[in-house]
VOLO-696534 format. One record per residue (C-alpha): x, y, z; residue in one letter. Coordinates in steps of 0.001 Angstrom, whole numbers, always signed. Layout:
<pts>
PT         u         v         w   residuo
PT         X         Y         Z         A
...
</pts>
This chain:
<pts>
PT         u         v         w   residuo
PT     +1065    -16292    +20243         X
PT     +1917    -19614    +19188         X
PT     -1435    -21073    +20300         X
PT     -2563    -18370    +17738         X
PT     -1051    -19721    +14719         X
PT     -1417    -23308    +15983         X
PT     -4798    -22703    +15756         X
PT     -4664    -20639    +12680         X
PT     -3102    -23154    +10367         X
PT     -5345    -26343    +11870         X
PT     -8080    -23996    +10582         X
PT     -6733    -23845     +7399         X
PT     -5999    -27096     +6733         X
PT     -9960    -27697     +7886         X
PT    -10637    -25459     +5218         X
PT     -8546    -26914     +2764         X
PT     -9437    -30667     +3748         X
PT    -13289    -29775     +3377         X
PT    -12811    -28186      -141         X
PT    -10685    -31277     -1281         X
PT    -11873    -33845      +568         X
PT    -15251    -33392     +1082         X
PT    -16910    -30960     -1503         X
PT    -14662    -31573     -4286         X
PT    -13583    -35451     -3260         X
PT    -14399    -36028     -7110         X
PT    -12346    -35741    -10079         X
PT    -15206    -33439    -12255         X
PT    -14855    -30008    -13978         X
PT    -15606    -26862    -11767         X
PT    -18362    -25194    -13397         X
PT    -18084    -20994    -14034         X
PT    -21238    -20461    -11369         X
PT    -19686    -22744     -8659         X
PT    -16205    -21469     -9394         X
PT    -17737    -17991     -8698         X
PT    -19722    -19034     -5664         X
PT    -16483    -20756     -4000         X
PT    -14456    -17098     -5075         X
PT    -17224    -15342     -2860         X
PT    -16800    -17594      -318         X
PT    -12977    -16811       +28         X
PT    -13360    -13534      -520         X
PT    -15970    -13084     +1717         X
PT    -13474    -15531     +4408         X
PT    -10468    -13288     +3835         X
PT    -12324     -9589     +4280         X
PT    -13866    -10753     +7576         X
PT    -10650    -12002     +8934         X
PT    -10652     -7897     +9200         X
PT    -12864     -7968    +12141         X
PT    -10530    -10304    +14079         X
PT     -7775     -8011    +13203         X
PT     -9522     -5049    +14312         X
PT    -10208     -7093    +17645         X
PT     -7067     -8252    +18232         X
PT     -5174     -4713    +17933         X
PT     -7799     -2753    +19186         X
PT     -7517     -4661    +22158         X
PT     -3994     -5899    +22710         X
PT     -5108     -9616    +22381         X
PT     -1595    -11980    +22027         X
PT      +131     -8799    +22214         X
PT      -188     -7875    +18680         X
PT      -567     -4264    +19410         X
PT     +2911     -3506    +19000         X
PT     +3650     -1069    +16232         X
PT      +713      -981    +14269         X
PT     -1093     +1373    +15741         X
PT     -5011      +958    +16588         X
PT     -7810     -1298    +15209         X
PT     -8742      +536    +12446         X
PT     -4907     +1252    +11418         X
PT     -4297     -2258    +11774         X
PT     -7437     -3326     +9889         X
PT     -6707      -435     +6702         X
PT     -3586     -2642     +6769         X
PT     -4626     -5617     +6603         X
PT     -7300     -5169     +3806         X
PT     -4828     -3342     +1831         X
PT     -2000     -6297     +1918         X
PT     -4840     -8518     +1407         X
PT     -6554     -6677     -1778         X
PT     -2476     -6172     -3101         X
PT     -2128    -10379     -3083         X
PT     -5402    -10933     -4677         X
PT     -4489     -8539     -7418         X
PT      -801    -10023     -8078         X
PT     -2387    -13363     -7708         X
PT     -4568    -12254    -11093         X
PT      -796    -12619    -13070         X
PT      -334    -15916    -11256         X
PT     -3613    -17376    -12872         X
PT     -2737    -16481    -16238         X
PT      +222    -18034    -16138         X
PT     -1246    -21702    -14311         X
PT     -3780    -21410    -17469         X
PT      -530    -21681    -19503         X
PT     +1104    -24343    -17706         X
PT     -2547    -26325    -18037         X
PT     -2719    -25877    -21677         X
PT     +1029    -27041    -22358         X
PT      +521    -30009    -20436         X
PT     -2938    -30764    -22004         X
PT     -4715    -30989    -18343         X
PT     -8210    -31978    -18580         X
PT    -10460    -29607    -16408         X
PT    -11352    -32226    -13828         X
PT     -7686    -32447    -12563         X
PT     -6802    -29077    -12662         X
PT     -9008    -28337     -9107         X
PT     -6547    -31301     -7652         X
PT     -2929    -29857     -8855         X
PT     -4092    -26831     -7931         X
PT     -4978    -27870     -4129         X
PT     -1405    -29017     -3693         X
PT      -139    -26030     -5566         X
PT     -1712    -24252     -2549         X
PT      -597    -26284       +27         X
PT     +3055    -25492      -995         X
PT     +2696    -22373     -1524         X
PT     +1417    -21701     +1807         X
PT     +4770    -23301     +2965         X
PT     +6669    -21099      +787         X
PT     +5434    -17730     +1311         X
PT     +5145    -18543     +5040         X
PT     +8965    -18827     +5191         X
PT     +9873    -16342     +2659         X
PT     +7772    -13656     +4625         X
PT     +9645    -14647     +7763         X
PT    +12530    -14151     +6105         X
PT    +11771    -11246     +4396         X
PT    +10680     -9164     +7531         X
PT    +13602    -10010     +9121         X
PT    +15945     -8894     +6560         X
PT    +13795     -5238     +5951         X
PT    +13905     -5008     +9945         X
PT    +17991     -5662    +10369         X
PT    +18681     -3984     +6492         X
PT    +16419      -631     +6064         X
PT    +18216      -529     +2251         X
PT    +16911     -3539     +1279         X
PT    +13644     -1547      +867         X
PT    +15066      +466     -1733         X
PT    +16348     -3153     -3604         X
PT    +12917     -4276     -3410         X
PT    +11409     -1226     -4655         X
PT    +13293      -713     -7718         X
PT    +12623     -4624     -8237         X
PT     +9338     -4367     -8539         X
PT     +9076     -1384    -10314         X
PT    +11268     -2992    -12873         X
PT     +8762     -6028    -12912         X
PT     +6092     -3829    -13707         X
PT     +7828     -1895    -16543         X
PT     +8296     -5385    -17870         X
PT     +4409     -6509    -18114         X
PT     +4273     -3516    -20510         X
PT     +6008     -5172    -22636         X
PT     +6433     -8728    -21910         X
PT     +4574    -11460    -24244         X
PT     +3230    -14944    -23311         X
PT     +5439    -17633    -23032         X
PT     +5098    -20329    -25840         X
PT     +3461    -23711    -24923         X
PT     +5802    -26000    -25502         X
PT     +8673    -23774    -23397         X
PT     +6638    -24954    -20613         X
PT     +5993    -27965    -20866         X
PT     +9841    -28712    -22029         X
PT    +12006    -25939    -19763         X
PT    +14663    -26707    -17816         X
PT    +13208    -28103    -14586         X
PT    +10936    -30420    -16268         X
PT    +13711    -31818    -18677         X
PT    +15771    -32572    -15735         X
PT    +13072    -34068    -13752         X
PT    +12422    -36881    -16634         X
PT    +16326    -37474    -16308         X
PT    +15888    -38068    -12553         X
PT    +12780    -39655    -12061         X
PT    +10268    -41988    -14495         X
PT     +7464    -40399    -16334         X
PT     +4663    -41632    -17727         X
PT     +2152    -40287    -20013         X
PT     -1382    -40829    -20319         X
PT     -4637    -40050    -18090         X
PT     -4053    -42000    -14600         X
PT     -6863    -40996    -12851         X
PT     -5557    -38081    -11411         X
PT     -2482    -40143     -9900         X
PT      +790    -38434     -9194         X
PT     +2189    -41181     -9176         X
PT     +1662    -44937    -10571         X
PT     +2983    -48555    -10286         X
PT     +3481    -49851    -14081         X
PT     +5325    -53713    -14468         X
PT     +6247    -53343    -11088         X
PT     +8435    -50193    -11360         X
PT     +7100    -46625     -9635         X
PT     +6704    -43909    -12137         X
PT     +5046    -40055    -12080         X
PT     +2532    -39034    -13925         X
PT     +2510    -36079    -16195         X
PT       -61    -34591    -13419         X
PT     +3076    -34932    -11011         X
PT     +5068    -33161    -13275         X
PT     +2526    -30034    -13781         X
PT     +2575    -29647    -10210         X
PT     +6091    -29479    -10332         X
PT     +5950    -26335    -12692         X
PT     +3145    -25112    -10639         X
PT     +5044    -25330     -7402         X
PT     +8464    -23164     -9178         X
PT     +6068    -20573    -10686         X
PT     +4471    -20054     -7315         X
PT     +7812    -19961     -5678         X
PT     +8646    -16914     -8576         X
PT     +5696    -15197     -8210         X
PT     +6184    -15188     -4403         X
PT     +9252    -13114     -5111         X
PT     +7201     -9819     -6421         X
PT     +4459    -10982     -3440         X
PT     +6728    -10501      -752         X
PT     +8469     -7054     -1422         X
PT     +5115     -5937     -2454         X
PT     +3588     -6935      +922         X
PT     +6260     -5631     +3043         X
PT     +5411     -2253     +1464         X
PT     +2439     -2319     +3432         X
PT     +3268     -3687     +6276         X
PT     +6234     -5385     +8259         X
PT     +3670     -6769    +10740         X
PT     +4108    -10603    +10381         X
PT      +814    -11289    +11804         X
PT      -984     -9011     +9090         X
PT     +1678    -10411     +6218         X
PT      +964    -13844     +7054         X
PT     -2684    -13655     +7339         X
PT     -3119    -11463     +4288         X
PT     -1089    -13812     +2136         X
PT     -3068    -17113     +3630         X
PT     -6261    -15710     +2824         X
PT     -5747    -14525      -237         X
PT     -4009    -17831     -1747         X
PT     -7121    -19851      -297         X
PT     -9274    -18666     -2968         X
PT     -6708    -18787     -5680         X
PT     -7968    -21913     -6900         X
PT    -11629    -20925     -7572         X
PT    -10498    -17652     -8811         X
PT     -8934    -19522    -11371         X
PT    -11689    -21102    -12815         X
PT    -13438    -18041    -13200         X
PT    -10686    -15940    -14431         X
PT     -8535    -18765    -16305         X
PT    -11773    -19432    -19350         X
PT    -11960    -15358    -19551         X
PT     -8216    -14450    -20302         X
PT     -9771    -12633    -23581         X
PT    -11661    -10306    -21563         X
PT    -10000     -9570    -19089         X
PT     -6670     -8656    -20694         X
PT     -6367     -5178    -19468         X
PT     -5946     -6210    -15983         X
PT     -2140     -7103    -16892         X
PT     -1340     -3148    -17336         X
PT     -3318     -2607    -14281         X
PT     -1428     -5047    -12493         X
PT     +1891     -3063    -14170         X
PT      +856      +107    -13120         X
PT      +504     -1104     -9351         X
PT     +4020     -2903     -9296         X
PT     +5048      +395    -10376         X
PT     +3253     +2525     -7441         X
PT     +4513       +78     -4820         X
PT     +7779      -110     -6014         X
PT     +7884     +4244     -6432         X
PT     +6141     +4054     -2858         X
PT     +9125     +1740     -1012         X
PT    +11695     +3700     -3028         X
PT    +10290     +7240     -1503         X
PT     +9428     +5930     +1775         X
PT    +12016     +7782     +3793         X
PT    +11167    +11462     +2110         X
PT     +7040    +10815     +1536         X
PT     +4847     +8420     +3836         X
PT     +1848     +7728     +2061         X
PT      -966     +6745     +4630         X
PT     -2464     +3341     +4605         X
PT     -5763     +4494     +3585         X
PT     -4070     +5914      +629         X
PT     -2924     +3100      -829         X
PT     -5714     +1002        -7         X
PT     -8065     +3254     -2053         X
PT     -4929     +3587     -4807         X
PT     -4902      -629     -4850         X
PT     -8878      -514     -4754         X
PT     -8916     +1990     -7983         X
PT     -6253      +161     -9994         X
PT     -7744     -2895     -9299         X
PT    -11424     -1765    -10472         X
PT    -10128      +169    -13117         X
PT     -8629     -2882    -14586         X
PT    -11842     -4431    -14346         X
PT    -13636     -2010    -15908         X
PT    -11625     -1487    -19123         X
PT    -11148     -4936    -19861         X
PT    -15365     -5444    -19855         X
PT    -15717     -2408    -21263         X
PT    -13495     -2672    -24183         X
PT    -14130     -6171    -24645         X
PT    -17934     -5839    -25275         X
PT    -16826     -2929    -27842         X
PT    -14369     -5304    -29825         X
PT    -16232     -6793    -32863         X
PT    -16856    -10647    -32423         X
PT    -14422    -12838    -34716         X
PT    -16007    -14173    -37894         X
PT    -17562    -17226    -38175         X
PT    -15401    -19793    -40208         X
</pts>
């Protein structure tokens, strides 16, 4: 197995060397049509990765077939845990398009923080799902902890309001990062970090991917109870999770200009917090099939969608001034 996920990460660092270093080697702004064209190709990267699984457990390849039943079970699973990060992913964007705005990021950078965003929080969720499995395999009541956490996380985006600009761009971590380190302001080039009168200094770039790095590592912790809901499988957790951060970046770009109308999808993304969290805390008295809660995920998803076109279209345009 370990020639597996050799092989699996040297693919994805391919993947993200070719995005970065090749295609988008240039500092420039992402337009809305390529944005949407590089979210298809993700998309369409991370739902085929179902075929391999299907392979793989159907027939016993690297010995993968242990507890997850056959190819199709294992597949249902997969595209399910996979369809579940995309979704909380959605909350993550929002709040990036905050961090951007505090720290005044022009466009053409953003594609750049955002690649090494990825790249650590690939690292992160890697471990924390090790971890995490572990702990739900040797402690069955941590599944009721986790459940109850995330349905409390969801009763909270009911009700929860944006953070303010400026909180970001002056909380806690950053203030004590300008007391450790030099920062500069200014546009660099898209430097992280710069040599001025002979002394080393970050950049305010640096800095954003500082606060992009934390607010990955928070929103990791309602990604990993949420995925363990599905599935304790580390192959399918990891795999899910990796595939569905890839395209986080061009996901932005299309979602991150369109906050207005797509508003709605933060009570849809509520309301499935809620059903995972109800769905780990009953899991001992109701199992609720993995086809279940991949069409439950699919609707909530969609439904999100749906109303936030729907009822944007309907709202009246704002006067001119």
């Amino acid at each position: 197995m370990i020639w597996f996920w050799l092989g699996f990460f040297a693919l994805v660092a391919l993947l993200l060397f070719l995005d970065l270093g090749v295609v988008h080697r240039r500092a420039t702004e992402m337009s809305l049509r390529t944005a949407a064209g590089w979210t298809v190709v993700w998309v369409t990267l991370g739902l085929s990765f179902s075929g391999v699984v299907y392979l793989m457990y159907e027939n016993n390849w690297l010995g993968v077939h242990q507890g997850a039943g056959t190819g199709s079970d294992a597949t249902v699973t997969y595209v399910s845990a996979y369809l579940l990060e995309q979704a909380l992913s959605i909350d993550n964007i929002f709040v990036m398009a905050l961090v951007f705005k505090s720290f005044k990021m022009p466009l053409k950078y953003q594609h750049r923080v955002l690649f090494w965003g990825i790249l650590g929080a690939v690292f992160f969720r890697v471990v924390m799902l090790g971890g995490g499995a572990f702990i739900v395999k040797k402690f069955d009541f941590i599944f009721y902890i986790f459940g109850a956490y995330l349905a409390y996380q969801g009763l909270k985006l009911f009700k929860s309001e944006d953070e303010d600009n400026d909180e970001m761009r002056d909380n806690f971590a950053v203030k004590n990062l300008r007391k450790l380190v030099r920062v500069v302001d200014g546009d660099y080039g898209g430097k992280f970090v710069v040599k001025i009168d002979g002394r080393r200094a970050l950049t305010t770039i640096a800095v954003c991917l500082v606060v992009i790095e934390l607010t990955d590592i928070v929103f990791a912790l309602d990604s990993i109870p949420a995925v363990l809901s599905v599935s304790q499988d580390t192959f399918i957790m990891i795999t899910s999770n990796i595939f569905a951060i890839l395209g986080l970046r061009s996901l932005y770009f299309v979602l991150a200009g369109a906050m207005e109308k797509f508003k709605y999808l933060k009570y849809a993304l509520a309301v499935l917090l809620i059903f995972i969290g109800v769905k780990m805390l009953i899991h001992k008295w109701l199992f609720i099939e993995h086809w279940i809660s991949l069409l439950v995920i699919a609707g909530i998803i969609s439904a999100g969608v749906a109303l936030s076109l729907l009822l944007s279209e309907r709202e009246p345009a704002s006067p001119s001034p």
